[in-house]
C-alpha positions as CSV (number, residue, x, y, z in Angstrom):
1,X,144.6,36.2,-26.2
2,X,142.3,38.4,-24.4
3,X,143.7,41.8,-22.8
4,X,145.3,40.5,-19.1
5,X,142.0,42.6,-17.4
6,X,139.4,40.8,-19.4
7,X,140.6,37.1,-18.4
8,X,141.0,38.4,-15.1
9,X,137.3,39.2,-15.0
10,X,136.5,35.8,-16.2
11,X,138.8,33.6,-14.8
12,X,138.6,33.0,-11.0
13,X,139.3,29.8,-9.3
14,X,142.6,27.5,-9.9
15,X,140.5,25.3,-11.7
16,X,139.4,28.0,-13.8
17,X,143.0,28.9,-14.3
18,X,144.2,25.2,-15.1
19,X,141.9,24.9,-17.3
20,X,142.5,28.1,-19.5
21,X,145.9,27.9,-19.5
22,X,145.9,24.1,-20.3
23,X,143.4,25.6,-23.8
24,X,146.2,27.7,-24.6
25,X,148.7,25.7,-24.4
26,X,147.3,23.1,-26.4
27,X,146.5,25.8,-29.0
28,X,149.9,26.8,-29.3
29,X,151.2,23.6,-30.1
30,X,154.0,23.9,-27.3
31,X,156.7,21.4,-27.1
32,X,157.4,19.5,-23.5
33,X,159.6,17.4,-22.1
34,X,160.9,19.9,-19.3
35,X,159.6,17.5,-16.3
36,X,155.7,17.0,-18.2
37,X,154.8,15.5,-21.3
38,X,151.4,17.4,-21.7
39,X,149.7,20.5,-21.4
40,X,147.6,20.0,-18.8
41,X,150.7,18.7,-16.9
42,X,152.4,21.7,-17.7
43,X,149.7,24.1,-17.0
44,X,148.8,22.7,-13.5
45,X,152.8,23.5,-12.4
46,X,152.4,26.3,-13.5
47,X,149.2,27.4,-12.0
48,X,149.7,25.8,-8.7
49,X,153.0,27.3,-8.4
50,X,151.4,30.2,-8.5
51,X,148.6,29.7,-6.1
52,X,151.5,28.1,-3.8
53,X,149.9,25.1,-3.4
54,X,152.2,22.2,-2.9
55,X,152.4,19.1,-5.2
56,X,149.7,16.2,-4.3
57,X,147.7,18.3,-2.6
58,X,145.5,20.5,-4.8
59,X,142.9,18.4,-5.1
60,X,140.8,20.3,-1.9
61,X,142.4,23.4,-3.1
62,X,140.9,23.4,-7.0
63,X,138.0,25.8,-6.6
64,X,139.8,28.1,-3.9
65,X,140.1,31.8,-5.8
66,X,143.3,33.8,-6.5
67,X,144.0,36.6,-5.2
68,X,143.9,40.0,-7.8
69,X,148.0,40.1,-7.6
70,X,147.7,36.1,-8.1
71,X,145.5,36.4,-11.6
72,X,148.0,38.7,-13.0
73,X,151.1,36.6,-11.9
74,X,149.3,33.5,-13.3
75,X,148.2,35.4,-16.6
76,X,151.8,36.7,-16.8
77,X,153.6,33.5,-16.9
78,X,151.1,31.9,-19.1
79,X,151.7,34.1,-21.7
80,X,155.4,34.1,-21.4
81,X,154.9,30.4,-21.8
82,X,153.3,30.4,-25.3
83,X,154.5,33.6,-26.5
84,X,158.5,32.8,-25.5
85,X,158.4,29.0,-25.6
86,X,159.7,29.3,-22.2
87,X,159.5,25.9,-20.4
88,X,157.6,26.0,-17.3
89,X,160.6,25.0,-14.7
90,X,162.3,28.1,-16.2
91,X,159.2,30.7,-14.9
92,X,158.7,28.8,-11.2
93,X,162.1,28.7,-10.4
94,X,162.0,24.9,-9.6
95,X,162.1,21.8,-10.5
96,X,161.5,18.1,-9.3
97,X,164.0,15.7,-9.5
98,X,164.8,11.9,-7.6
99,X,161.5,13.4,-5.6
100,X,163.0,16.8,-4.3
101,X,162.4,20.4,-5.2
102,X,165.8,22.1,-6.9
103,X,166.5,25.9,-7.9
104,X,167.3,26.0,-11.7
105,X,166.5,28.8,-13.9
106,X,168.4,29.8,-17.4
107,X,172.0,29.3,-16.3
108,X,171.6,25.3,-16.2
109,X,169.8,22.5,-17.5
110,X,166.3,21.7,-16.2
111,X,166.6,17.9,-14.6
112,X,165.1,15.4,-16.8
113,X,167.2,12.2,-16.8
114,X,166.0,8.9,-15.8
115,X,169.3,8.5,-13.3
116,X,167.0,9.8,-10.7
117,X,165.1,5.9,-10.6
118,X,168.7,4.6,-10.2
119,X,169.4,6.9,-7.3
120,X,166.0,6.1,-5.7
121,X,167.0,2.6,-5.7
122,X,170.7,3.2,-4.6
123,X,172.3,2.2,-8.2
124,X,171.6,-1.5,-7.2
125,X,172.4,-4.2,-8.3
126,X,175.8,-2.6,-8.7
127,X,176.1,-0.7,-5.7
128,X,175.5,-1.1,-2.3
129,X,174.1,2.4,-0.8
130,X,175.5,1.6,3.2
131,X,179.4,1.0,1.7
132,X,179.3,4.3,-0.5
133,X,181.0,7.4,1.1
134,X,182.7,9.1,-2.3
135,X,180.6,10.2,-5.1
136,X,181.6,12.5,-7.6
137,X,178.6,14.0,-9.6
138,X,180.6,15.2,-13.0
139,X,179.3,17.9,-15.4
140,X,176.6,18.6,-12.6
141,X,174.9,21.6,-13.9
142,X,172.5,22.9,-10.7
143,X,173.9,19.6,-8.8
144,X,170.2,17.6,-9.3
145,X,172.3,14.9,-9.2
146,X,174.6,15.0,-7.4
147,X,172.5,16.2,-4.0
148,X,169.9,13.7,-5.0
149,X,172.8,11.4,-4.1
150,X,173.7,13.0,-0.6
151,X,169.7,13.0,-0.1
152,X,169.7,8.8,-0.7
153,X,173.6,8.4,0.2
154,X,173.0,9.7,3.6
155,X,176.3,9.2,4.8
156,X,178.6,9.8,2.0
157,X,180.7,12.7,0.8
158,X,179.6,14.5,-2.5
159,X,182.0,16.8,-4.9
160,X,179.8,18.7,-7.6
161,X,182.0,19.3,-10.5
162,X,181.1,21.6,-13.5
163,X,183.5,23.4,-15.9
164,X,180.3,26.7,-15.9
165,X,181.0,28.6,-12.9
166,X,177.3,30.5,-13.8
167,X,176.4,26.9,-13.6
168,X,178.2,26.2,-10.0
169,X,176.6,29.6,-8.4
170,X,173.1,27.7,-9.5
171,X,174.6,24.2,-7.6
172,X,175.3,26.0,-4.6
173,X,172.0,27.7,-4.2
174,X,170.8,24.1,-4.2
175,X,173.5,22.8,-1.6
176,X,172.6,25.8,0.8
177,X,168.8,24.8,-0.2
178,X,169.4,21.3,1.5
179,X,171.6,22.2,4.1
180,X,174.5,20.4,3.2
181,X,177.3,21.8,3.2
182,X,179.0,19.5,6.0
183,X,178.7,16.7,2.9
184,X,178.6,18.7,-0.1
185,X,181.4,20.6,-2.2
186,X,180.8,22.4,-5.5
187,X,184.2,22.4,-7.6
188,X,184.9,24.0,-11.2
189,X,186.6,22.0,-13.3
190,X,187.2,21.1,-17.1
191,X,185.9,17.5,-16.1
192,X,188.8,15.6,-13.8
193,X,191.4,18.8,-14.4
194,X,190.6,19.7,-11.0
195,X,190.1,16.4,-9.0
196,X,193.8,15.2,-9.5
197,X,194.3,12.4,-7.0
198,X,191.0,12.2,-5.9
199,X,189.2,9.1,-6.1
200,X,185.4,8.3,-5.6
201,X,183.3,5.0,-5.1
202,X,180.5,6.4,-7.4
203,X,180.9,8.6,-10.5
204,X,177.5,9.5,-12.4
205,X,177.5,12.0,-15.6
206,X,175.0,13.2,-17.2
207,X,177.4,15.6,-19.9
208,X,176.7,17.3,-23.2
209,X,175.4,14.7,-25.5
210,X,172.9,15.9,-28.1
211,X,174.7,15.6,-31.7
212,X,175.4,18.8,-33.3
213,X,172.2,17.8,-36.4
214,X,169.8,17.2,-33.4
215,X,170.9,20.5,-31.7
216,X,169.7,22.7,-34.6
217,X,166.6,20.9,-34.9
218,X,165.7,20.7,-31.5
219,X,162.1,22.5,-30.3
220,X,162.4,26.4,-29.1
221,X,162.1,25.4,-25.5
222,X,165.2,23.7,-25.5
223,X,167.1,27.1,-26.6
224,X,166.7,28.5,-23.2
225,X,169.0,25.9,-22.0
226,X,172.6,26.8,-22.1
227,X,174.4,25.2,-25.1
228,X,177.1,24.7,-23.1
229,X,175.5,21.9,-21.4
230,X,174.0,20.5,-24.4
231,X,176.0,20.0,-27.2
232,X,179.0,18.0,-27.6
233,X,180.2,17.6,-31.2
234,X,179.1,15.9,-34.5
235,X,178.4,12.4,-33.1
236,X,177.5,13.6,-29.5
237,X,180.4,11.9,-27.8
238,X,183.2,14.5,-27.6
239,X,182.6,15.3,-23.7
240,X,181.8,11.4,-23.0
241,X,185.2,10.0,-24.7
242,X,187.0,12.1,-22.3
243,X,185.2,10.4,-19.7
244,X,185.6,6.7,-20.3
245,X,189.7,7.9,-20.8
246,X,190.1,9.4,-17.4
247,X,187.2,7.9,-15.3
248,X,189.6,4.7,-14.1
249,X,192.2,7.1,-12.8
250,X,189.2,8.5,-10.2
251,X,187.8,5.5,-9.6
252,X,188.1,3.1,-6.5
253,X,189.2,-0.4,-6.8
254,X,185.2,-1.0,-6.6
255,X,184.2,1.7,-8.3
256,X,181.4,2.1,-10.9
257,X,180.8,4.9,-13.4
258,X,177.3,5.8,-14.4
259,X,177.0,7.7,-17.5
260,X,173.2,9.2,-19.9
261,X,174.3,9.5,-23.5
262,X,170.7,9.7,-24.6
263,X,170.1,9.4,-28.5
264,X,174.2,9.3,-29.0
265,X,174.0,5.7,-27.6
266,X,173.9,4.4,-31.1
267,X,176.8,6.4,-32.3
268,X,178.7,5.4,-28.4
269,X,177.9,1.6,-30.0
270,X,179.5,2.0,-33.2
271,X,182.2,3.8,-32.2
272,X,183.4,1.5,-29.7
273,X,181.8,-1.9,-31.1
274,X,184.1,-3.8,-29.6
275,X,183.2,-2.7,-26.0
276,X,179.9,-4.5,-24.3
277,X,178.2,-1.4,-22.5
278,X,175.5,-2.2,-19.8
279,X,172.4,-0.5,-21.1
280,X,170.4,0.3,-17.5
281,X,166.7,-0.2,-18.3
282,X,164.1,2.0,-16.8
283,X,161.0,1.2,-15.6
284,X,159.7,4.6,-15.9
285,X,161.0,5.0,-19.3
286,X,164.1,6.7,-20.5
287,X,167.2,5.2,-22.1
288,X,170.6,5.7,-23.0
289,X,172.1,5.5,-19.4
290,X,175.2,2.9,-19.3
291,X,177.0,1.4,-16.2
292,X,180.6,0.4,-16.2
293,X,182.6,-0.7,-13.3
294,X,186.3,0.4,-12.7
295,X,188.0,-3.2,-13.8
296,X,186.1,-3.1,-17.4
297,X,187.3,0.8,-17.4
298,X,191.0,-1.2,-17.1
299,X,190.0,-3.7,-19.2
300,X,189.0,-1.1,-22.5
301,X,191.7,1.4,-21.7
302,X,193.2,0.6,-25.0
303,X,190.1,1.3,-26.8
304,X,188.7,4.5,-25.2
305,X,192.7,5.8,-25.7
């Protein structure tokens, strides 16, 4: 790259800025998959972030100049972002997920899982968003979920559960972000350890679930996330087994559990063959998310033992 004082010379508008950082990102040959699948995509975040220009409206705003203190922000984080393979989400501060803005930086997953289109439509057919008022969010992270819940669930109750406290400090940032406090509770706990004798209408997980061969091949983007979050054994399932053995215990009569397992869905196939999960289909894309009401939770017990 040129030195930061020559491409501040050149480079003016946030066009100008888009555009150059979109050329070196494609140079670089940079992974995504951190809320974009492209360069330009990624670059535009980045740049409009920046200019603080809000999402869907840049359009009138593309030839508008940054500021001297704005160039050298902009030129920072560019580099940082082909140099350090840091993912975009990770130098804003922010992140989109189920249509809201959340907090996340290096202490939690960036949101990326298609539960968001089942939260958009209130997790129907299965659910019924006016009759929910529990919903536990498990293995929350920076409580995407969770909140995204209490932003579409307007009137129910929402525990955030997480066994990182790091993690939990990240949630509650977001909670205090959304102002709701009166519905939302962020809880540490080894998955149910802490929720004895609680129940909840909705469950939804998205836990550690990338094998332990994918996790050392993964791209250098990912390895800013916390492994905590990521991992979970040699098949992918350790984290999720635990899950389907406890999850009946917290559910209601009525209750459904919602769980992503990603790539390990295979492996979650073979291991229980005998089960028939509910793959949810997406018409956004994504995969790998399974629904599960409390009675077939009863009905496997044996199985998931």
């Amino acid at each position: 790259m040129d030195s930061d004082s020559d491409i501040a010379e050149q480079l003016h508008t946030v066009r100008d800025f888009i555009r150059w950082a979109t050329a070196q990102f494609a140079r670089a040959d940079l992974h995504y998959g951190h809320g974009t699948d492209n360069a330009l995509a990624d670059a535009a975040q980045l740049v409009l972030h920046v200019a603080g220009i809000p999402r869907g409206d840049e359009d009138p705003l593309l030839d508008a100049r940054l500021t001297r203190r704005e160039k050298t922000i902009a030129v920072n984080l560019i580099k940082q972002r082909v140099q350090q393979r840091i993912p975009v989400p990770y130098l804003t501060g922010e992140a989109w997920f189920a249509g809201l803005p959340f907090t996340v930086d290096e202490r939690v997953l960036i949101p990326r899982s298609p539960i968001a289109e089942l939260i958009e439509s209130g997790f129907e057919p299965w659910l019924r968003s006016d009759e929910v008022s529990n919903i536990l969010d498990l293995c929350t992270g920076g409580g995407c979920i969770g909140i995204a819940c209490a932003h579409y669930f307007t009137e129910a109750q929402v525990t955030l559960a997480d066994l990182s406290g790091a993690a939990l400090e990240v949630a509650q940032l977001n909670i205090d972000r959304f102002a709701l406090q009166d519905r939302v509770d962020a809880k540490q706990s080894d998955l149910f350890d802490a929720l004895a004798g609680k129940r909840y209408q909705l469950i939804v997980s998205n836990p550690p679930y990338v094998d332990s061969g994918d996790l050392d091949s993964m791209p250098a983007e990912f390895h800013h996330e916390p492994a905590l979050a990521l991992g979970s054994g040699d098949d992918g399932l350790d984290i999720t087994r635990r899950i389907l053995r406890q999850a009946a215990d917290h559910l209601s009569d009525d209750g459904l559990l919602v769980v992503e397992v990603g790539n390990s869905f295979v492996a979650l196939e073979q291991a229980f063959a005998d089960v028939p999960f509910t793959w949810v289909a997406f018409e956004r894309g994504g995969h790998g998310v399974f629904v599960m009401s409390r009675a077939e939770l009863d009905r496997h017990r044996q199985a998931f033992a």
